[in-house]
C-alpha positions, 0 to 999 in steps of 0.5 A, a space after each residue: 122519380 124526380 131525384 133520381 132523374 137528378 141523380 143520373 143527370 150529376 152523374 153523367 156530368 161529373 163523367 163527362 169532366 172526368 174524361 175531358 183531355 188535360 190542356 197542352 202546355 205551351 209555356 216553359 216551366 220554371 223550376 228556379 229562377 236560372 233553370 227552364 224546361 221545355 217541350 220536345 217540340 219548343 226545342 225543335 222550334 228554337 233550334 236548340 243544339 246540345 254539345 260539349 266545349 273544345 280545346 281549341 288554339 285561339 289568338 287574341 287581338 289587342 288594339 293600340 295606337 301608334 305613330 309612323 316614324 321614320 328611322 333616324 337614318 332617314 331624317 337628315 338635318 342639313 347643315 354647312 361646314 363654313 357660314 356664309 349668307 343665304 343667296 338664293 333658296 326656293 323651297 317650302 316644307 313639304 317639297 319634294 326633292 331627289 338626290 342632287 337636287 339644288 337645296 340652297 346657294 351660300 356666299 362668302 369671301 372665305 370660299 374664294 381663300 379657300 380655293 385660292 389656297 388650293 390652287 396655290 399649293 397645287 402649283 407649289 406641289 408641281 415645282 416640289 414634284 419636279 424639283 424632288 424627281 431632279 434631286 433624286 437623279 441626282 442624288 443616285 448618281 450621288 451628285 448631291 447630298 442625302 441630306 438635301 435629297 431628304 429636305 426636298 423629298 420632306 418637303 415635298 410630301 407636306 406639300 402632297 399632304 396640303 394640297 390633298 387636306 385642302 381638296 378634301 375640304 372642297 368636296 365638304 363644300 361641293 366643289 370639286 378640286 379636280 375641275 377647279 381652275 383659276 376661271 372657276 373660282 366662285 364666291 357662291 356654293 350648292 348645297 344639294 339634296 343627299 337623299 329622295 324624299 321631302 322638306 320637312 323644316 326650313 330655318 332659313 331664309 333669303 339674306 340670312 347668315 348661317 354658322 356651321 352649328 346651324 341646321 338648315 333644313 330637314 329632310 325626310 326619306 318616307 321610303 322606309 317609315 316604320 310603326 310605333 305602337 305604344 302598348 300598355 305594360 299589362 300587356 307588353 310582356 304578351 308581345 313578340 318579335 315576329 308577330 302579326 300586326 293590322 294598322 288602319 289610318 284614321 277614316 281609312 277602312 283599308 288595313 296595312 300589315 305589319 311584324 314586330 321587330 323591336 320591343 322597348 325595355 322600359 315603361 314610359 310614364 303613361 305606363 305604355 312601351 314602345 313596339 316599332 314594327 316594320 311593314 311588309 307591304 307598300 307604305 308610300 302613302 303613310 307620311 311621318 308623324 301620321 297616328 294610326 290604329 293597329 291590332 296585334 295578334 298575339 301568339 297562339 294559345 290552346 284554351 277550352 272555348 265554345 261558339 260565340 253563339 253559346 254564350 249569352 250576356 245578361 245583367 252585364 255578365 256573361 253565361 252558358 246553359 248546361 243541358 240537366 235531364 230531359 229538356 231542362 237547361 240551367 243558365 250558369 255564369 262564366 268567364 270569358 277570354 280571347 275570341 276569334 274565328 267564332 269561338 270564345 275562349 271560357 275560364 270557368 270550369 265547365 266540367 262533363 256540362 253538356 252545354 247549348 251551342 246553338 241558338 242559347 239567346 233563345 232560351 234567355 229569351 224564353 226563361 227572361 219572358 216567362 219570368 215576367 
């Protein structure tokens, strides 16, 4: 009677085990070492999002460095047609100075020869105007010779042709011959400011003597300074005249925009060429010499591309997850290449893959975890 009792009791536990519900599975299942699988509702959770890759027409940016240049019609050197001793001078690099503006006064004894020369041959070409208007009355009513007409008439325009030679010399110096007269000759002479902008260089001082080989100053005219970015040659034959550049001064977050409009044809030897773009906005704050970084955006291109939150990166290489059956996702590896707008172009084929574009770190993160 006793074993019997035994004999119900197993029974009834062994029954009681058997019915007992298998336990819910909580954690991902790991087929391999790249593929997880999950549950219905760990999807939901993670906000995982099947779909496939696009074409889709990107533009990739490069970053260089570059300088603000100003055109070489821009940078005067200024120098003086005669020597002559530096008598009275003010300036300091970085004044500012506008077109007219005093530069520098000069003094030597050759202005006063030159002055008196024109004033003397002024004066001789009205005695040779006079004598050439008699000669020629005279000469119609054949009073004269055509021979002596010809000799006053020959001399007369040589006059013509010296006074004018020596006025024009006059003006190289910034006197002006039509209001020079005999109380006006002066020893000293101006040189004045040809353009807006600044001093630069200054070569000179107080007492110096200057050769008309000497440069004087330099001047600079900031009102159309340029950019030149210096562009690694693996990456100039991406460049184009027309496209869109972004600069930034250093420390200074706001962007200035720029075009291409020149592109050097040779290779320096730190292996870069130049690229000299033009601003399209106000500049006025950029000063010459200035170093500047600048983004190109290169032309457009149509390339199969995925949302940046596709992509995973692990172990310093970059990968997607293609969706296998029913919850199962196998992390693949993948080449990367422009990104903009949210999308990351992809090199790798990815064939028919359905892939996750949404929320992907989540299954790193599950499948890495699990792992361990």
């Amino acid at each position: 009677m006793k074993n019997l009792i035994y004999s119900i009791l197993l029974c009834l536990v062994v029954s009681a085990c058997a019915d007992k519900p298998e336990a819910v599975q909580d954690t991902p299942a790991i087929t391999n070492e790249n593929t997880v699988v999950l549950t219905n509702e760990q999807v939901a959770n993670g906000g995982i999002v099947v779909g496939k890759s696009e074409t889709r027409n990107l533009t990739r940016n490069i970053r260089v460095t570059g300088s603000i240049e100003a055109p070489p019609g821009n940078v005067i050197s200024v120098s003086f047609p005669y020597g002559g001793y530096v008598r009275k001078m003010n300036l300091l690099p970085g004044t500012k100075v506008s077109r007219g503006d005093l530069l520098v006064t000069l003094e030597d004894p050759q202005y006063i020869q030159l002055q008196q020369d024109y004033l003397t041959a002024k004066s001789r070409l009205t005695f040779l105007e006079t004598e050439f208007n008699r000669q020629k009355e005279l000469n119609a009513d054949k009073t004269t010779s055509d021979k002596l007409f010809q000799q006053v008439r020959d001399e007369y325009d040589k006059q013509r042709i010296a006074v004018k030679a020596l006025a024009e010399k006059l003006r190289l110096i910034s006197i002006n011959p039509d209001k020079l007269t005999a109380e006006t000759i002066s020893g000293n002479v101006n040189i004045y400011s040809p353009i807006n902008g600044f001093v630069t260089d200054i070569f000179v001082n107080t007492g110096k003597y200057v050769t008309p080989t000497d440069v004087l100053f330099e001047l600079v005219n900031p009102a159309d300074v340029h950019l030149i970015l210096n562009v690694h040659e693996k990456d100039i034959n991406s460049i184009a005249v027309g496209q869109a550049v972004t600069c930034y001064k250093n420390n200074d977050p706001k962007k200035y925009d720029a075009i291409v409009h020149l592109i050097s044809k040779s290779v320096k030897n730190d292996r870069t060429s130049e690229v000299h773009c033009d601003f399209t906005g106000n500049a006025t704050s950029f000063l010459p010499g200035m170093f500047v970084t600048a983004d190109v955006q290169l032309a457009n291109k149509e390339v199969t591309a995925v949302p940046d939150d596709a992509i995973v990166h692990y172990g310093g290489k970059a990968f997607v997850f293609a969706a296998h059956g029913k919850n199962e996702f196998e992390m693949i590896p993948v080449e990367t290449g422009m990104n903009t707008a949210g999308f990351t172009e992809i090199t790798t084929d990815l064939k028919t893959h359905d892939i996750v574009v949404k929320n992907a770190y989540t299954l790193l993160m599950k499948l890495k975890n699990t792992e361990e």
